[in-house]
C-alpha positions in Angstrom: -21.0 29.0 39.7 -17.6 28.8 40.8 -17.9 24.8 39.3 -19.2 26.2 35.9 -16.6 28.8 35.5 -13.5 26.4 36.0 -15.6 23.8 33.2 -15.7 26.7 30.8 -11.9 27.4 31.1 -11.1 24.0 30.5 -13.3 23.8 27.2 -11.9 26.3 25.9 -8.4 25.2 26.5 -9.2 22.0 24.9 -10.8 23.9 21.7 -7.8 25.8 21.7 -5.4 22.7 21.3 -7.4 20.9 18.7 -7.4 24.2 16.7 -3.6 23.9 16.3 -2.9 21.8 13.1 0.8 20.2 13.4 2.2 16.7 13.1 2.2 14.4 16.3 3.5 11.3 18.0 1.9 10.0 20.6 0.7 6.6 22.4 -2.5 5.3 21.6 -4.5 5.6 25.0 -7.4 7.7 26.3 -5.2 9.0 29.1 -5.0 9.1 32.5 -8.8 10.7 34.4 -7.7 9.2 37.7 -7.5 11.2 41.1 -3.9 12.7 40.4 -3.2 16.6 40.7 -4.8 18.7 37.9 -2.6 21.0 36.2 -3.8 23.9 34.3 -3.2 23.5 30.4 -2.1 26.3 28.7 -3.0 27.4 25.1 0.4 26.8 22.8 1.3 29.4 20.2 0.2 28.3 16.8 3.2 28.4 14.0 3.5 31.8 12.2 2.0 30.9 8.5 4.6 31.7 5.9 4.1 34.1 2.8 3.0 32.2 -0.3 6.2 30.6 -1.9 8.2 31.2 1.0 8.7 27.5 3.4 8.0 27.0 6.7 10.2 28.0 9.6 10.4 25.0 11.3 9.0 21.4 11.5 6.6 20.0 13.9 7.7 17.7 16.6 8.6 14.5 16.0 9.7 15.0 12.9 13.6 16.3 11.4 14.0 19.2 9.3 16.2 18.5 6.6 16.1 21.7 4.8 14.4 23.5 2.0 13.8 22.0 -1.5 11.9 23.4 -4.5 14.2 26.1 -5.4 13.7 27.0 -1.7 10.2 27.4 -1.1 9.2 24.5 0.8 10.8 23.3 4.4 11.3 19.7 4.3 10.6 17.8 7.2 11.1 13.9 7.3 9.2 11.5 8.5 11.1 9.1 11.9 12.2 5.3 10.6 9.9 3.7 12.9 6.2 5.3 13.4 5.0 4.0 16.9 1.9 5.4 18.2 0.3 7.8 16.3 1.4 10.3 13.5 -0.7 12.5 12.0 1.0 14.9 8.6 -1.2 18.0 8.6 -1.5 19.9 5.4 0.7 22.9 6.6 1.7 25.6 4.5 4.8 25.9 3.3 6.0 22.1 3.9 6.2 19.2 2.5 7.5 15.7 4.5 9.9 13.0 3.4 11.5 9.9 3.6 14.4 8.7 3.6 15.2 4.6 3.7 12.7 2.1 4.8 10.0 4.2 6.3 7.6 1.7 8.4 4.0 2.3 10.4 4.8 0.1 13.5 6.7 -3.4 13.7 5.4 -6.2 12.6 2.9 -7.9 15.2 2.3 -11.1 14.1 -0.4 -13.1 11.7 -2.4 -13.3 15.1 -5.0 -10.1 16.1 -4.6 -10.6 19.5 -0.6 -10.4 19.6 1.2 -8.8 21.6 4.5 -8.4 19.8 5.8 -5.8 17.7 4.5 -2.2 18.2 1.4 -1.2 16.5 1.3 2.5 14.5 -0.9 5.2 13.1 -0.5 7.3 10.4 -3.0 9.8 9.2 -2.3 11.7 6.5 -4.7 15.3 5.9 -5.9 16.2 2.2 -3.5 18.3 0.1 -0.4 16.7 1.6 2.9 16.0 -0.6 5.5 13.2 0.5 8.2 12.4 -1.6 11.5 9.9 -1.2 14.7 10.6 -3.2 16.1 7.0 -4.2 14.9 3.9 -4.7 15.6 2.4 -1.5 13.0 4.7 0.0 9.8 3.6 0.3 6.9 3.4 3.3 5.4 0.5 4.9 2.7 -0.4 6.8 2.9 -3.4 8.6 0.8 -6.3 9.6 -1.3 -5.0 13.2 -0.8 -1.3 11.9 -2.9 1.2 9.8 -2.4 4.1 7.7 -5.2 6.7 6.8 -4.3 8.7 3.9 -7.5 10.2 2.9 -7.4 12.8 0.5 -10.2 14.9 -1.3 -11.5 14.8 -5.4 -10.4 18.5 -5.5 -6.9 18.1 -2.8 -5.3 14.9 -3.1 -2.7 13.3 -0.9 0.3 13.1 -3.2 3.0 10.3 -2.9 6.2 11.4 -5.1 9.9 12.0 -6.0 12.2 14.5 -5.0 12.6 15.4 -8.7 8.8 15.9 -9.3 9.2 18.2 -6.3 12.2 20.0 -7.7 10.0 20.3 -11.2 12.6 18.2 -12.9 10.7 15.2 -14.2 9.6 14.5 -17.8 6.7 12.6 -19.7 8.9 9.1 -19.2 10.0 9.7 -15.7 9.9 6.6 -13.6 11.7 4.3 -10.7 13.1 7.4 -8.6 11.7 6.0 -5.5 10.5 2.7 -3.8 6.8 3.5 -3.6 3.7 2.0 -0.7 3.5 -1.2 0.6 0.6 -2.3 2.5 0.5 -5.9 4.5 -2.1 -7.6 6.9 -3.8 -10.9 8.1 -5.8 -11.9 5.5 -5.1 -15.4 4.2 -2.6 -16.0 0.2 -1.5 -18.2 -1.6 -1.5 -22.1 -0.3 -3.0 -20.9 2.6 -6.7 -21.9 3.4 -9.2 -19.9 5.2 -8.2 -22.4 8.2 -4.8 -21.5 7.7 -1.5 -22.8 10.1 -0.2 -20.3 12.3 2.6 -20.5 10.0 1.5 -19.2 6.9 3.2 -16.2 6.1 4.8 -15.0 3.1 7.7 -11.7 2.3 6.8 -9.3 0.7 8.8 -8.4 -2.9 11.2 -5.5 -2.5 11.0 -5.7 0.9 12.4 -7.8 4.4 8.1 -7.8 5.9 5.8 -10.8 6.0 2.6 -10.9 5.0 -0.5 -13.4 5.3 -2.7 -14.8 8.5 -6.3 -16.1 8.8 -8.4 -12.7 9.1 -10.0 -12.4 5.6 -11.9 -9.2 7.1 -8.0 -7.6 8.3 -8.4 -3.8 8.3 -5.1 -1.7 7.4 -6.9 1.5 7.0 -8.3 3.5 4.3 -6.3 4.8 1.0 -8.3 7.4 -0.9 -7.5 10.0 -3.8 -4.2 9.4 -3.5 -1.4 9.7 -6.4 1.7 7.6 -6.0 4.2 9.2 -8.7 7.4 8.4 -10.2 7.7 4.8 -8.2 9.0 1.5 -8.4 12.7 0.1 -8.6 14.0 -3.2 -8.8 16.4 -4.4 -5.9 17.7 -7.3 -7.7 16.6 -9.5 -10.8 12.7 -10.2 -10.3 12.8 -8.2 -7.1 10.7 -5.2 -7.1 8.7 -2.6 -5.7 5.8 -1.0 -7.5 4.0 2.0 -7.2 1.2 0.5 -5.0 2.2 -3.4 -3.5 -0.8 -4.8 -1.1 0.4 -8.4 0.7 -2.5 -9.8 2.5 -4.7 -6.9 3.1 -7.9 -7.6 4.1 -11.1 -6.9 3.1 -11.8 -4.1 6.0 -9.6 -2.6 4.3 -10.3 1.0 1.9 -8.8 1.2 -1.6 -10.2 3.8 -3.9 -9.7 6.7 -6.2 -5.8 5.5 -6.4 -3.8 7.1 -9.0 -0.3 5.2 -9.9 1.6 7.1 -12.4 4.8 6.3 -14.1 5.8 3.0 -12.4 8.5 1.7 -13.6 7.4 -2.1 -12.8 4.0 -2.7 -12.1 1.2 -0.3 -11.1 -0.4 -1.6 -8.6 0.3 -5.6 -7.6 -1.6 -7.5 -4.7 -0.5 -10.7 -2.9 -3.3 -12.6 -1.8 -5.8 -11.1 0.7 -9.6 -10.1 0.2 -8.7 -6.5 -0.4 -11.8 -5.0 -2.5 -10.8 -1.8 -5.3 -13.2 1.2 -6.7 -12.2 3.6 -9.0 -8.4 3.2 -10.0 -6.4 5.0 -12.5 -3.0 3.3 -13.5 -1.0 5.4 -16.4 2.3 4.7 -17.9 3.4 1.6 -16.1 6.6 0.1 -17.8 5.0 -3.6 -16.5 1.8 -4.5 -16.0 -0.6 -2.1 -14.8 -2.5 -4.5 -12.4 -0.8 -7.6 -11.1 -2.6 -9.9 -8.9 -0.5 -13.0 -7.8 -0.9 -15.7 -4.4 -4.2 -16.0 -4.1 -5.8 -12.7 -4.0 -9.6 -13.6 -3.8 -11.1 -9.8 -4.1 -12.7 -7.7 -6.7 -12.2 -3.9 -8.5 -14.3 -2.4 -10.0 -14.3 1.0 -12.5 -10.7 0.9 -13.6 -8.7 2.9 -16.4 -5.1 1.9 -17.8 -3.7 3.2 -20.2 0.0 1.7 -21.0 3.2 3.1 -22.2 4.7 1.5 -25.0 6.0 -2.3 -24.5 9.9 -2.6 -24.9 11.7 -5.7 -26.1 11.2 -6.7 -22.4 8.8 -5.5 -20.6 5.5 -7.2 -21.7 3.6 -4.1 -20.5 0.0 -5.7 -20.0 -3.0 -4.2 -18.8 -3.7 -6.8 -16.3 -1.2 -9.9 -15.3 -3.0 -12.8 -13.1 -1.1 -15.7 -12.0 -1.5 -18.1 -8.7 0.7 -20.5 -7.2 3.3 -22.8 -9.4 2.4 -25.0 -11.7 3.9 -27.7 -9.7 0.9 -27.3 -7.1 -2.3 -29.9 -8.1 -4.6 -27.6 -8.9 -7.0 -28.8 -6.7 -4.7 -28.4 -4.0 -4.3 -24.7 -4.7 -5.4 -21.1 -3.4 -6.0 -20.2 -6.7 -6.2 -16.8 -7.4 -9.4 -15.7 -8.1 -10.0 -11.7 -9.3 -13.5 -10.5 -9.2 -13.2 -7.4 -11.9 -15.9 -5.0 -13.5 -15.8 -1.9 -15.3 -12.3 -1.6 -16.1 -10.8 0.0 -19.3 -7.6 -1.2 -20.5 -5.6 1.0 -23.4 -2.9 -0.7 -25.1 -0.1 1.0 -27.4 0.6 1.0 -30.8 3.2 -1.6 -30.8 5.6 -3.9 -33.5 6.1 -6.3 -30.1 4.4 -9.4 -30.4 4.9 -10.1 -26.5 2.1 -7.3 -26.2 -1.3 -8.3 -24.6 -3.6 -6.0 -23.4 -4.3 -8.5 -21.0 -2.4 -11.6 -19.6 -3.4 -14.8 -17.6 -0.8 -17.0 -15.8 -1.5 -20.5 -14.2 -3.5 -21.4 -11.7 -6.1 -18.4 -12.2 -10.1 -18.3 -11.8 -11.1 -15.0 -12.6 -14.0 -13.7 -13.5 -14.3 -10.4 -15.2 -17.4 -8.5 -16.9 -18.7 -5.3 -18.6 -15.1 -4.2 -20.0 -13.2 -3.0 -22.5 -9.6 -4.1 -23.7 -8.4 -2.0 -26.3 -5.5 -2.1 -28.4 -4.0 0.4 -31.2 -5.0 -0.5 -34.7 -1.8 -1.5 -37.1 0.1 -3.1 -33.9 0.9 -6.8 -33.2 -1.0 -6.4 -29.2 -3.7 -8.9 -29.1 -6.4 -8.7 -26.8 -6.1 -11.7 -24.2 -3.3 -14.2 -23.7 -4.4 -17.3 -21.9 -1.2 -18.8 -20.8 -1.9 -22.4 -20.3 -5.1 -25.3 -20.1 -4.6 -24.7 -16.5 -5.8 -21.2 -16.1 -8.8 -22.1 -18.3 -10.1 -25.4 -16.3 -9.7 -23.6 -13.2 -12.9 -21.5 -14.1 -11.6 -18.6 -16.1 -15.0 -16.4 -17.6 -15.1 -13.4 -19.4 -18.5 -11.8 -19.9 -19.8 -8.5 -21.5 -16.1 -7.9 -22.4 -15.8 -5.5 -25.3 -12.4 -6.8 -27.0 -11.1 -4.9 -30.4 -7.4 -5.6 -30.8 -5.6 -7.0 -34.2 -4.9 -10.2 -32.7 -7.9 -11.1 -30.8 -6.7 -13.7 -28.8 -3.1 -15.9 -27.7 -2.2 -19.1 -26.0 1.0 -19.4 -24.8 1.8 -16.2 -26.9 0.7 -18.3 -30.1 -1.9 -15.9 -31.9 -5.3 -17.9 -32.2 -8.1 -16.8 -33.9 -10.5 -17.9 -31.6 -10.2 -19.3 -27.5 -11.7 -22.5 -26.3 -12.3 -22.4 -22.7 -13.8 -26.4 -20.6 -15.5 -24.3 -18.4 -18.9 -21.5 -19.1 -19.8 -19.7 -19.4 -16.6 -18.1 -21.8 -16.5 -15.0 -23.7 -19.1 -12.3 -24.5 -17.7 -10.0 -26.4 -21.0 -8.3 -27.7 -23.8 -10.0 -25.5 -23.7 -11.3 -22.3 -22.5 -15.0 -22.0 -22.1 -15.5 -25.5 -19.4 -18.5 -26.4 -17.5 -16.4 -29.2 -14.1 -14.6 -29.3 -14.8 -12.8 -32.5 -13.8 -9.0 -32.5 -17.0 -6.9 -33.0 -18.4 -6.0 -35.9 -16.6 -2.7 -35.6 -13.8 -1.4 -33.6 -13.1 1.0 -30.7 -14.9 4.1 -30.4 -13.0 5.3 -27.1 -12.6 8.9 -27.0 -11.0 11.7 -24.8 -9.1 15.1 -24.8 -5.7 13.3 -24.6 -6.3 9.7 -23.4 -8.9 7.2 -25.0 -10.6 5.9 -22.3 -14.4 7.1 -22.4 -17.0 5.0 -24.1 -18.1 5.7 -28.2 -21.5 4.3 -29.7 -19.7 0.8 -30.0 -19.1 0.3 -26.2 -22.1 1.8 -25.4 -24.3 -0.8 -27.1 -22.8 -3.7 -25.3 -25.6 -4.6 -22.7 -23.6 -4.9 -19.2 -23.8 -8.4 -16.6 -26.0 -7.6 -13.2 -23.0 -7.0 -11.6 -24.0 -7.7 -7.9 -25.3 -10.8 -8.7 -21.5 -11.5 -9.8 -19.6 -10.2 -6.6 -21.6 -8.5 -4.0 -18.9 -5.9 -3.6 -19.8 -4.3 -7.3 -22.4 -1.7 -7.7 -25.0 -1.8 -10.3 -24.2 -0.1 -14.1 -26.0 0.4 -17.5 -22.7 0.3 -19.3 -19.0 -1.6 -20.0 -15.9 -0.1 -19.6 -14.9 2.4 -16.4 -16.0 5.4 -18.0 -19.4 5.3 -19.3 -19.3 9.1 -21.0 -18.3 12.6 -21.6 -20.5 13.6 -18.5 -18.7 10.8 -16.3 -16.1 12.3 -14.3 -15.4 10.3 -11.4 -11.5 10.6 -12.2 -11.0 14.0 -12.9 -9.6 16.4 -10.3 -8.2 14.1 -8.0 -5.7 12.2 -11.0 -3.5 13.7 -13.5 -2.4 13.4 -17.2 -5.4 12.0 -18.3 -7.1 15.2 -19.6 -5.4 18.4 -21.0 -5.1 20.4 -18.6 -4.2 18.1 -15.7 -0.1 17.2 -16.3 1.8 14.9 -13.6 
């Protein structure tokens, strides 16, 4: 009895310690059951839970409280440079964490699983928490060997944003006031077969970390209903970070419900890696919305973009895919090949004839069904722009793809009335396979409260590809395009700006 009674005391102690909701740093391990002395735990005080509007008191441990923002109603407590071991950020009222500079999840440990260098790092991230960074040279990284769980819900998202948003000083055209999320792993990029050297790394734009290995099946973690606000920022000339940059992640990896908002380069970009994508909402990137480059070999599918207005130069596409130089044979190459299915892309009205909805570079093979590019009627955005002969004899398809833009279709930004591809099958516009570029007999019937981005009569009678049979990643649908009606509502709740009552 005497046995039972000390077992009891002890459970409850333990209950009482995983009750407490804080942030920690600590070593991975199971701990230490051996023979040593017991001692008896004790049952910590829990933090005092601040009045609505007022901020915390204090931070937890491990990370530094740099005082109160939001007209002083929030206690801001910053995350440490290097996160070794494991972090978790709980959702804790009155608080909201920060960056400051480079921010990275554990040191870089190599392109090989079973290294040893570096330090590995954890960071888990509860549902309803806010992070923001106040400059552009702030932004978070997880490194290759590391992981980061950020795993939000559809009704309390995880929320990755500026100071300014914070301080409730940002506008409709608010963008590049802070670095944004980098992810990089193991799997293989560009140049780099599945058998690749152990030297076959790449950096990472924006930022000093390598990327790349031989592990197509790398896990980093899982990223879901998360909003990434207010990012990117150039570093130098062709140097940037986006909202959302992924260098070889692998495939173990968990992307979905990702909200990018306001970038003021790309939305999200991937180099390389087998990283898969569900359910992604990019709005108001001042580059491309998504950007695949160096061999990324994965697919998305159900996908919304809608695009800010193109200036005199920023091309502002929908999609931008492009591969290794044209320098490279071809059949030499990693190409990059993009699986993609259900994705909606929204173009602007627009006088710049530099404006495609969406835009092919060399070296690409993609394949991408049941969707629906879009472009104002009245502006000069055209549809597709096929950059080179390249692109198109590496194996290029496009089928079940609803296109309604004035100019239909470019090559090396020449407007073309129609697009001859070597390979099929080529473009399907209005029935699957079909060999035609010709816009539809009539044009978009998106609609929506603020955004157009749900499907009318016109997308709706475009019978969709089998879309497993494509990629095995992609679920089965009955319709094009990401959204397939008024009762579809996979991103509501968890994204903003895309509905009336829902602003950024």
């Amino acid at each position: 009895m005497l046995r039972l009674t000390k077992v009891l005391l002890a459970g409850t102690a333990v209950m009482a310690l995983a009750a407490c909701g804080s942030a920690e740093v600590a070593s991975p391990g199971e701990g230490d059951f051996g023979g040593g002395t017991p001692t008896t735990p004790t049952t910590p005080t829990p933090p005092t839970t601040p009045a609505p509007g007022t901020p915390a008191a204090d931070c937890p441990t491990g990370l530094a409280n740099v005082g109160l923002v939001a007209g002083g109603t929030l206690r801001a407590c910053q995350l440490p440079a290097d996160i070794i071991g494991n972090l978790t950020l709980a959702a804790r009222a009155g608080t909201v964490y920060a960056i400051s500079g480079r921010t990275q999840v554990g040191i870089d440990r190599g392109i090989d699983p079973a290294s040893t260098t570096g330090s590995q790092g954890v960071l888990t991230i509860e549902p309803g928490v806010r992070i923001f960074a106040s400059g552009g040279s702030d932004y978070l990284i997880v490194n290759r060997g590391s992981q980061i769980f950020a795993e939000g819900t559809a009704t309390n998202p995880i929320i990755f944003t500026s100071r300014q948003n914070i301080e409730g000083q940002t506008t409709l055209t608010s963008q590049g006031q802070w670095g944004g999320l980098v992810v990089v792993g193991r799997a293989p990029q560009a140049n780099c077969q599945l058998t690749a050297p152990v030297t076959c790394t790449g950096q990472v734009e924006g930022t000093s970390a390598f990327y790349g290995g031989n592990t197509p099946t790398d896990n980093s973690g899982r990223i879901r209903y998360v909003q990434i606000k207010y990012s990117g920022f150039e570093i130098s000339t062709g140097n940037e970070l986006q909202g959302l940059t992924m260098g070889g992640v692998g495939s173990g990896t968990t992307v979905e419900f990702v909200q990018v908002h306001n970038s003021s380069d790309d939305g999200i970009e991937i180099f390389g890696g087998n990283v898969n994508l569900r359910r992604i909402v990019i709005t108001g990137a001042d580059d491309d919305g998504f950007d695949v480059d160096t061999g990324w070999r994965g697919g998305a599918q159900f996908g919304i973009v809608t695009q800010r207005p193109p200036t005199a130069t920023s091309r502002s596409a929908g999609f931008e895919f492009s591969a290794a130089p044209a320098a490279t044979p071809l059949a030499s190459r990693y190409n990059t090949r993009p699986q993609i299915a259900n994705w909606t892309l929204v173009g602007r009205n627009t006088d710049n004839t530099n404006h495609t909805v969406a835009h092919f570079d060399t070296g690409v093979a993609a394949t991408v069904i049941n969707s629906v590019f879009t472009a104002a009627a009245g502006s000069a955005a055209g549809c597709l722009d096929i950059a080179d002969a390249d692109t198109q004899t590496a194996g290029t398809n496009f089928r079940s793809v609803f296109m309604s833009c004035p100019v239909a279709y470019r090559s090396n930004n020449v407007a073309r009335s129609t697009a001859v591809f070597t390979t099929a099958p080529s473009v399907g516009n209005t029935a699957t396979g079909t060999n035609t570029m010709t816009a539809p007999a009539s044009g978009s019937t998106l609609t929506n409260q603020v955004l157009t981005f749900i499907n009318g009569a016109n997308e709706t009678a475009v019978t969709p590809v089998n879309a497993p049979a494509v990629y095995p990643f992609f679920t089965a649908t009955t319709y094009i395009g990401a959204v397939q009606n008024a009762g579809d509502t996979w991103w509501a709740g968890w994204s903003c700006g895309l509905s009336g009552n829902t602003t950024c």
